[in-house]
Structures are given as structure tokens and as C-alpha cells.
N, C-alpha and C positions, 0 to 999 in steps of 0.2 A: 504494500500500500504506500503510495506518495505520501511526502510529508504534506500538501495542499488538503487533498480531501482530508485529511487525518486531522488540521485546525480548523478546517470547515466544522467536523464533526464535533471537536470539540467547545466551537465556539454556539453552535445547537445549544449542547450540552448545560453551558453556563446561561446562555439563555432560558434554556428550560428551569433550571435553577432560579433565574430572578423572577420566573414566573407567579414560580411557590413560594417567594417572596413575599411580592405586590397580593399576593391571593390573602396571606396570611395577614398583612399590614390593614387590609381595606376590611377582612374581619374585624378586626379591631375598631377602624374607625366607622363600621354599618353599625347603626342602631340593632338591637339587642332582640331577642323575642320577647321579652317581658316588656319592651317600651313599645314594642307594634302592637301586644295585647290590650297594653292600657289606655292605649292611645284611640285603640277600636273598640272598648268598655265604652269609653267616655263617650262619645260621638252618635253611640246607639242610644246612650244615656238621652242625651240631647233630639235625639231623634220620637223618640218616645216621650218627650214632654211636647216635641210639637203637636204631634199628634194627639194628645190628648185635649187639644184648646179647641174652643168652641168653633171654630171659624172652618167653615168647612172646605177651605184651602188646605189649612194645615191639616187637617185629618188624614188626609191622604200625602200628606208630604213625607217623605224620607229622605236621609242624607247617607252618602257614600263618599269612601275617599278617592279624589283621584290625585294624577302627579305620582312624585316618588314615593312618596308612602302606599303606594296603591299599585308600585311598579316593584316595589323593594328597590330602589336605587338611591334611597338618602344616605348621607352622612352625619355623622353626627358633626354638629357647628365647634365654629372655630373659636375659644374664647369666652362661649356660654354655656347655658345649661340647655335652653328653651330651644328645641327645635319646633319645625313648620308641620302644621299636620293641615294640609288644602281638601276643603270639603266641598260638597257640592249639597243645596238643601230643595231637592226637586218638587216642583209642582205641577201636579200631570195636569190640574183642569183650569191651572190661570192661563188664560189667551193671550196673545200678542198683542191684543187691544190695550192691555194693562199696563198701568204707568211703573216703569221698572223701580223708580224712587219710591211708590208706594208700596208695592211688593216688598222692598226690602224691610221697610216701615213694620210691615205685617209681621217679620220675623221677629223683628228687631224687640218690637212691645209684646210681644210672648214670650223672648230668653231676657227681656227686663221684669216678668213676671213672674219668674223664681228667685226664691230666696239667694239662692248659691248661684246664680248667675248671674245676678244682675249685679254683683260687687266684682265680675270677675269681667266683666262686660267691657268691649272697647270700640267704638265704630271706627269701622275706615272707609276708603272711596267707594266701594262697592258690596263690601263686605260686611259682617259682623264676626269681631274676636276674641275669643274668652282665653283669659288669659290663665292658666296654671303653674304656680309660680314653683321656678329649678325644676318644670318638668318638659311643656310644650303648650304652645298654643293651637287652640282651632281657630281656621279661617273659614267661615259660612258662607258659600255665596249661592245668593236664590238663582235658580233655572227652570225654565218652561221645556217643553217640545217644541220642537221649532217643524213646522207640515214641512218644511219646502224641503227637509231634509231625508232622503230614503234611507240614511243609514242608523235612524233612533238617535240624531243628532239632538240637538238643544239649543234655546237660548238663552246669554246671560248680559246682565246689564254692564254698559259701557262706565268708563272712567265717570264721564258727566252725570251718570243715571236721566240718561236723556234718552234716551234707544237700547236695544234688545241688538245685541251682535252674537252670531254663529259662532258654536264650539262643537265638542264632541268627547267630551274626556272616555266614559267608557267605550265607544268604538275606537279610540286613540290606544288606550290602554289592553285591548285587545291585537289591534295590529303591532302592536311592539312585543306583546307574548309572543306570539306570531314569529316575527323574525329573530328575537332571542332563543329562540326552541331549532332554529336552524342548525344543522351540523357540518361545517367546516369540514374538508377534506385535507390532511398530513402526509406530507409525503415525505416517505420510510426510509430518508436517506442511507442508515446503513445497510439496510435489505437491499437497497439498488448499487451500492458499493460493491457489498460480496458476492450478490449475482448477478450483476451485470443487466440491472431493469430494475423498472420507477415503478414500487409497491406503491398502490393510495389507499388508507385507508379513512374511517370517520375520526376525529378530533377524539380522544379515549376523557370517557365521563370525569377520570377524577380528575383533568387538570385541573379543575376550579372548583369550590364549595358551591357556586351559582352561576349559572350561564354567564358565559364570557361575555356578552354583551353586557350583561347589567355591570360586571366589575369593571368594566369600559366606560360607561355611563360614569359612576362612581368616582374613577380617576381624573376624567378630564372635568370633572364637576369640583375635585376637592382642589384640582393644581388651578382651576380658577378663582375658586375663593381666596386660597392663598395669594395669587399674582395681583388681586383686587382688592387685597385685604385692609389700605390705607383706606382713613375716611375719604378721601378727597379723588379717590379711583373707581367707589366701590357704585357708585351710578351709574359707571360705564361698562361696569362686567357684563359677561355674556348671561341672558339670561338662561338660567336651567332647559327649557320647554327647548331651545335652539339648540342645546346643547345636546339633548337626549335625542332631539329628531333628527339631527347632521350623523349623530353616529351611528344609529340606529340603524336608517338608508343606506350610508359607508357600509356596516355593519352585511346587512343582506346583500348588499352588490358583492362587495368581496366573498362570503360565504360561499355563494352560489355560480362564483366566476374563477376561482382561483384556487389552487393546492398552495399548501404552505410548510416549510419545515417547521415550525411549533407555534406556539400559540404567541410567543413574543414578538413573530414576526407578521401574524396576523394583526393581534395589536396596534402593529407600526403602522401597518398598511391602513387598517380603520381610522384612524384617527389621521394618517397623511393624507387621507381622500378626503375628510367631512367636506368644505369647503366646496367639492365637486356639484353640492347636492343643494347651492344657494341657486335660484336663478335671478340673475342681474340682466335687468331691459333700459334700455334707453328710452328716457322721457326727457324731452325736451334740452338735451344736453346734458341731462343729469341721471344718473345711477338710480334706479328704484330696485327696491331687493325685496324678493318672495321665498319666501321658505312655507308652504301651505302646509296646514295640516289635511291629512291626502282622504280622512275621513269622513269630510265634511265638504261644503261651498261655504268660501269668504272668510276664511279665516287664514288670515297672514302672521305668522308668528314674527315675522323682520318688519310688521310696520312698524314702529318705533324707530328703526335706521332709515326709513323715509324721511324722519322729521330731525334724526339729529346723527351729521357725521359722526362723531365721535366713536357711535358705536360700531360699525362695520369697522373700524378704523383700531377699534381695542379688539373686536374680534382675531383679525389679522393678526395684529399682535401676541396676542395671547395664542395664537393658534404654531406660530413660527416659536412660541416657548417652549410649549408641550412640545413637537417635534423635539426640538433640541434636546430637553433634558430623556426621553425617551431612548435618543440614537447616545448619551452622556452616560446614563447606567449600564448601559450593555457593555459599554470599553471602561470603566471605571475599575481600577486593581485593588483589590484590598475589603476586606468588610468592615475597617475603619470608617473608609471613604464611601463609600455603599451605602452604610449608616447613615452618617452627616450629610449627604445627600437626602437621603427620605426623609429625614427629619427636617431639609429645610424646605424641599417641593412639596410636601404634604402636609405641614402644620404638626406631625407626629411627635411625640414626645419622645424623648431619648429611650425611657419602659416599652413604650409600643413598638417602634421599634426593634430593640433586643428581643421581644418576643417574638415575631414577626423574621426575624434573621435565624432564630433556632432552627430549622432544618436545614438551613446554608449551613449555618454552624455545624451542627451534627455529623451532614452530609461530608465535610471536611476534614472532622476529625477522626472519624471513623474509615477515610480514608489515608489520613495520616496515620492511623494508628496499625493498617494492616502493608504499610508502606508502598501506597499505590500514588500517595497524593505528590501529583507533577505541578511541574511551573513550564508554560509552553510560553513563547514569547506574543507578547499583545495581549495576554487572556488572562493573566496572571492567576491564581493558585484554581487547576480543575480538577478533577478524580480518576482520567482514563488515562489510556496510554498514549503518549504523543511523538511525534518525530523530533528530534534535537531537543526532546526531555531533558531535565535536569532534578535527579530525586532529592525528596525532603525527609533529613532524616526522623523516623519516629521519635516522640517527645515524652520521656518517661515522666517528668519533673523532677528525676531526683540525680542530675547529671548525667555525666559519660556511663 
């Protein structure tokens, strides 16, 4: 065997390694099953006081979550305790004749009509917020059916509460199951080494605790918050909803077009296409940008980069960072440096971290300890055999 394929192989290798990584790292930083429990108590909670009010809107109202709690793709925040739980509080028989300000009005004087919400209570632009203080808030917002929509779409009120504008969270939340349930094809590079032909097979279950789309989701979600983290930046981060739809798309194009050596490399590729998936038209000399959500009519998730450069503009930016640090872990030598990178692209604590490095670590010492573990040049310290190896000798702790 050439020395070529042989650091090809092992550069796989170590990629497959940072995999179980980032898998173990963003364990850490997903929300918990006891805080998705309590978070879905609470809500039902909520839900059953509407309906019990007189008003025969609310009777038949129910709330559901949608977004990342309702996709499993949040992270826990950076800094705080309160993370975001986005609800939706449907109303199958209010019509579109109905003033959206009023509707909201409706929710609003029934969760001020319990004891324990009405101190917990916070209005926003289109919302109602109950606040639960070191745990999470719920965000309510009222939605009708929307006729014009074949897909069980809906309507919800505008910033202004002047109008009813097209959404769709659960047929959204369906087509992203949908493409995260996809299976990536791997190709077997050392099977096609020693016999001379390109094995493919599916992407094997356990690389990840959860479809690699959502820990993708995850990733470019927490290295945004971080890169936006100043107060004086953080208006212009990408918003989550663009964030999860670009990779999502990225996500099934590449799945369903392309074999890959491991999942690190699919990764790369998902996240260096998103951008592919904006469409930019010319208006009147000027850039308009559509990113639709594909489950509905009229709903542009990039209009707000209609009304303000800045944002297409931090997108970009932030989009040439991720790359960066992405193609920076792969070549980075040492799990000092390894470390002190996650910790600083991710917001992670030096703990989470270490923990999160344990099966690198493991993986290393246990092959130091049965005297396999080489040093090939560029790749610094891997577990296989390499050409122009150089061994390390076992490390008893207790000298020569």
C-alpha cells in the first residue's frame, strides 16, 4: 500500500474521531429530556385553561410547539438559564375576517385570568409570554387556518397586528423529519483499497445519538450565537428559521446526490452549500432574497434582508466563519488545541468539553497503551498504521 492512500485513510480516521466529538459536545449542550418534559407539562397546562373559558373560540383552541423544540434542535442559551419554548395557540373557527389584534386580546384576558399566570405574564409584538423564572419561557402566538392553503397551513398575525400572514409550522416540521430521516451513502474507502472497487454503503446508525441533520442544525445554530454574541451584533444574526431551512435543503441535496467518506465530510459539504439554497432576483437594481418556506404560499423567511443590508451581509459573514473553523478542526494537532478551540466556537465550558473529548481520549490511550499509537505527519497523534510512522513509546507513569 502507498504511503498516499494510507494518510488518506488515516486522515478519514481522525475525522471520524472529531465526529464522536462534536456528537458528544452538542449532547451536552441539547436540552435535556427532563426540560423537553417540563416544558411540554407546562404548555398542555396552558392549553387546558384555555379551553376551559367560556368563549367558544377558546374551547376548541389548542397549543402545540413548533420550531426547535418541536424539531429537537435547540440548544441550551448562552449565558442564561431561560431558554425559548415557541408555541403556536390555534383557533380552528376564528375566520380571517377577524381583527388579529383582537384575537390576540382574547388570549391575552384568559392567561390574565389565572392566578399563576397573570404574574408570570408579558406581552410582546404579536405574542403573549409567560415567563418561568431559571427555567424557560413560553411564546403564544394565536393562529387560524388559512382556506387558501392545501397543505393545513395557517394564519398568524403580522408585527403590526394589522393583517393575518401565511405560515405552516407543522407541515414545516414534518418536511424537515422528512429529510433528516434521509440516509447518506459512505463510501468504504478501505474495502475499495484492498479490493480494488468502490463499496457504498448507508451512513451506519451509530455515528450520531440523532440524525445528523439535526446535530447540523445544532452546530451552525450555537457557532452563530457565539459569533453574534456582542450586544451591538446580536440584531444582525442569522435568524434560527434560515438557519435550519439552508441546511436542511443543503442537507437532502447532498444526501441524495453524493457518496461520502464519513460523516465529517458530509458535514462540510452541508453547511458549504447552504447559501446555494437562497434565491437572489433583481429588483430594480437591487438584490431581493427569498428563502420560502416550501410548505406553504407567501411566506419568505429572508424578508427582513429586503429591508435591511446588514443582514444578508452578516449572513455571509458568518457563513465564511463556520466554513473556516470547520476545515481548522480537522488539521488542528493536539487535544490541547482541539479543546481550546471548542471551547471558544461553541461557548462550551472547559467541563463540557473534557467530557465530550473522552472517547478521543480513551481512543488514544488505549492505543498508546497496546503500542499502536503513531504520529503521521499533518495529522498528528492517530491509532492505525501509517507510512513514514514514527512510534510513541507506551507510558507506564512510573518511568523507564
Amino acid at each position: 500500500m502507498h504511503a498516499e492512500p494510507q494518510l488518506s485513510a488515516l486522515a478519514a480516521h481522525k475525522r471520524r474521531l472529531l465526529v464522536g466529538v462534536l456528537d458528544a459536545l452538542f449532547t451536552r449542550i441539547d436540552l435535556t429530556e427532563s426540560q423537553y418534559q417540563t416544558a411540554k407539562d407546562r404548555y398542555e397546562a396552558v392549553s387546558a385553561w384555555l379551553a376551559e373559558a367560556e368563549s367558544p373560540f377558546l374551547k376548541v383552541a389548542s397549543i402545540y410547539a413548533q420550531g426547535s423544540i418541536a424539531m429537537r434542535t435547540a440548544n441550551k442559551p448562552i449565558g442564561r438559564d431561560e431558554f425559548d419554548v415557541d408555541l403556536v395557540c390555534h383557533l380552528p373557527t376564528v375566520g380571517t375576517a377577524s381583527d388579529p389584534a383582537a384575537v390576540k386580546t382574547l388570549i391575552g384576558d384568559r392567561l390574565k385570568a389565572h392566578g399563576k399566570y397573570a404574574g408570570m405574564l408579558e406581552e410582546k409584538q404579536r405574542c403573549w409570554r409567560i415567563n418561568y423564572a431559571r427555567e424557560f419561557h413560553l411564546d403564544i402566538t394565536p393562529a387560524i387556518l388559512n382556506p387558501e392553503c392545501g397543505n393545513g397551513g395557517e394564519l398568524v398575525p403580522d408585527r403590526a397586528l394589522s393583517t393575518w400572514k401565511p405560515t405552516n409550522p407543522k407541515g414545516y416540521i414534518e418536511r424537515f423529519e422528512q429529510y433528516a430521516a434521509l440516509r447518506p451513502s459512505i463510501y468504504l474507502r478501505e474495502a475499495a483499497l484492498a479490493q480494488k472497487r468502490a463499496d457504498v454503503e448507508e451512513f451506519p446508525d451509530q455515528e450520531m445519538s440523532k440524525p445528523l441533520l439535526k446535530r447540523i442544525v445544532q452546530l451552525v445554530k450555537r457557532h452563530r450565537d457565539v459569533t453574534f454574541a456582542a450586544p451591538n451584533r446580536a440584531d444582525v444574526a442569522p435568524i434560527s428559521i434560515i438557519l435550519t431551512t439552508l441546511a436542511a435543503r443543503s442537507y437532502a441535496f447532498c444526501a441524495t446526490r453524493f457518496v461520502y467518506a464519513d460523516a465529517y465530510e458530509l458535514i462540510l459539504d452541508v453547511v458549504r452549500r447552504m447559501p446555494d439554497f437562497i434565491v437572489i432576483e433583481d429588483q430594480n437594481g437591487l438584490p431581493f432574497y427569498f428563502i420560502e418556506n416550501e410548505t406553504t404560499v407567501g411566506e419568505n423567511f429572508a424578508d427582513k434582508w429586503n429591508l435591511d443590508s446588514r443582514l444578508p451581509s452578516a449572513f455571509d459573514g458568518w457563513h465564511k466563519g463556520v466554513l473556516a473553523l470547520l476545515d481548522l478542526l480537522v488539521r488542528l494537532e493536539g487535544k490541547d488545541r482541539l479543546s481550546q478551540q471548542l471551547q471558544q466556537s461553541f461557548g462550551a465550558t472547559q467541563e463540557v468539553v473534557r467530557h465530550a473529548m473522552t472517547p478521543f481520549a480513551m481512543t488514544v490511550g488505549n492505543a498508546r497503551a497496546t503500542g499502536s499509537l503513531l504520529v503521521a505527519p499533518s495529522l498528528g497523534v492517530v491509532t492505525a498504521p501509517a507510512a513514514g510512522r514514527v512510534n510513541v513509546r507506551p507510558n507506564t507513569f512510573f518511568g523507564r
